[in-house]
N, C-alpha and C positions, 0 to 999 in steps of 0.2 A: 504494500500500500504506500501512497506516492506519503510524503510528509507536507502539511502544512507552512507556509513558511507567513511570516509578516508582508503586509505591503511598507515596503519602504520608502516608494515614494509620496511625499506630499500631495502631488498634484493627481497623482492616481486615488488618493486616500478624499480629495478634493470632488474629486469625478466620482467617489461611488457611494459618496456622501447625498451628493448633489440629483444622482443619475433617477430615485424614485421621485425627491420635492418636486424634479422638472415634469412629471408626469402624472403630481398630484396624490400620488400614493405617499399620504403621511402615516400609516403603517409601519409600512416598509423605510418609506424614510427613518423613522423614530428606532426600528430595530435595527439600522445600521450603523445611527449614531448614537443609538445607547450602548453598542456591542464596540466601539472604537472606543469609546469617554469612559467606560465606566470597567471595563476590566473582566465583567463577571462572563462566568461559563454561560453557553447560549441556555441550560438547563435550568438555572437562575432568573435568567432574562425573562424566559419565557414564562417566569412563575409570578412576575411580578404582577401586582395589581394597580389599580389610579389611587387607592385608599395608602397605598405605601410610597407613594410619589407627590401628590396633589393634597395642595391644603383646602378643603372645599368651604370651610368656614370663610378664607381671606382671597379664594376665587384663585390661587394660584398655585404652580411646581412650587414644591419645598427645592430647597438648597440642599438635601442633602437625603441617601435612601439606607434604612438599616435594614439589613436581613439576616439570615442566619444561611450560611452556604451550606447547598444541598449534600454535595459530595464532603466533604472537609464537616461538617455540621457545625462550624466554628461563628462565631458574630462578626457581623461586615460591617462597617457606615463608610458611605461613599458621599463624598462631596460631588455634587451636579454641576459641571461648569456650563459655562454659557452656550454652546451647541447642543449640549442632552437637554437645557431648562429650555431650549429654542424650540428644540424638535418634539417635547412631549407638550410644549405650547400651544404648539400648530395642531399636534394632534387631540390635545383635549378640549377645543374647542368644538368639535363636532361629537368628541367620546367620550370624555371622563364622564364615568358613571360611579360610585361606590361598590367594590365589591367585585367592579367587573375586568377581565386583564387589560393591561396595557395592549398589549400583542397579538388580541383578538382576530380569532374564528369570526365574521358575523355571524355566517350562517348558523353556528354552533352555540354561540357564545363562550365556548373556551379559549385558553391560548390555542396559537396554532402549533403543528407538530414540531419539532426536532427537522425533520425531514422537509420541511415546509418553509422552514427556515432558511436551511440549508440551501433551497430552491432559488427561493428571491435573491438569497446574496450572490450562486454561483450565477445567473442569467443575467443581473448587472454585471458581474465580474466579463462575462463571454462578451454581452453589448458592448461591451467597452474596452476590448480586447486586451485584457490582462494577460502575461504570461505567468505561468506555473500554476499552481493549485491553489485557488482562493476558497474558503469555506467561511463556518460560523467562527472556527475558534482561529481564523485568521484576524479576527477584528481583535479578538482579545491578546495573541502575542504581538498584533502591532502595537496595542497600547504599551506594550514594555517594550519594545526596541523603541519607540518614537522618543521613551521616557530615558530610557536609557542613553540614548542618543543626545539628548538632551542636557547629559550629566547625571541623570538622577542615578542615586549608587544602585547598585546589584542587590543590596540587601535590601533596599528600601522596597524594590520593586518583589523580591521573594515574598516580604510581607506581605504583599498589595495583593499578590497570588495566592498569599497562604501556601508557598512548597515548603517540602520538610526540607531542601537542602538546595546550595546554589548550583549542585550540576544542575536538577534540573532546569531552575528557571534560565543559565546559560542557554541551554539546548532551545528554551521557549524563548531567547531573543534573536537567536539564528544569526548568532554571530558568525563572520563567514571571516577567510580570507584577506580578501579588501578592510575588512574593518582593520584586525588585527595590522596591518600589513600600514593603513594611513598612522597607528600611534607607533611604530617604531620609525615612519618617520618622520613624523612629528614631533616627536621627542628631542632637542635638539640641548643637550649637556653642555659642549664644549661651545657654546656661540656666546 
């Protein structure tokens, strides 16, 4: 089985950001930039509700979502920056209901599958001609190489993940080659 890798570019991460808002599907939009911003496994995601996101007393997204991860069963609070509080914006003006998922089935009124997921992100990914293998849990090891990339330590982002150990999360930033290869020479001692 092929492995998942990060999108690493901005401007592709820009394009499949953008690729459902331009087509209206704030759905789909909101599940791809909740799955970039916010870290958690698509199993998470998709367990969310509007009652764990949206203040309905003050009409608005909260700033910030607690859950308890499904896999890990460990407690989470995620701060919501300004493109997940945009995109469930957009979206909860048509849908926030109490009780009901973010991520909705209409038809159903469940989340939608795993599988379903998977769908919407790989056929923007194909629309837009990505190379290698784009998936659900691509949106969450790009949040750590972008963070990473970024500066942010290795351990900071382990946390963020919840791994019991930094191979793995190494392995989840898909550190390649080129990277390794720009800080040796980068590194400049004798200048």
């Amino acid at each position: 089985m092929a492995t998942t890798q990060p999108i690493r570019s901005k401007h592709q991460i820009r394009e499949l950001a953008a690729f459902y808002l331009r087509r209206g599907h704030l759905r789909n939009h909101a599940l791809i930039v909740m799955g970039l911003h916010t870290a958690l496994r698509v199993s998470d995601l998709l367990r969310l509700r509007w009652d764990d996101v949206y203040d309905f007393e003050n009409s608005r997204v909260r700033v910030s979502v607690d859950i308890v991860e499904k896999k890990t069963r460990k407690p989470k609070s995620i701060a919501l920056n300004r493109a997940a509080v945009n995109a469930l914006t957009l979206l909860a003006a048509g849908a926030a209901q109490r009780d009901r998922y973010i991520i909705e089935n209409t038809a159903t009124k469940y989340a939608i599958s795993r599988i379903q997921a998977y769908r919407i992100i790989r056929a923007a990914a194909e629309a837009l001609r990505f190379a290698g293998r784009v998936s659900c849990h691509s949106l969450r090891k790009t949040f750590g190489y972008h963070a990473w990339k970024s500066g942010v330590s290795p351990a900071v982002i382990m946390e963020i993940y919840n791994h019991s150990s930094l191979a793995i999360t190494r392995r989840y930033l898909g550190v390649t080659q080129d990277d390794t290869n720009k800080v040796y020479l980068g590194v400049r001692l004798m200048e």
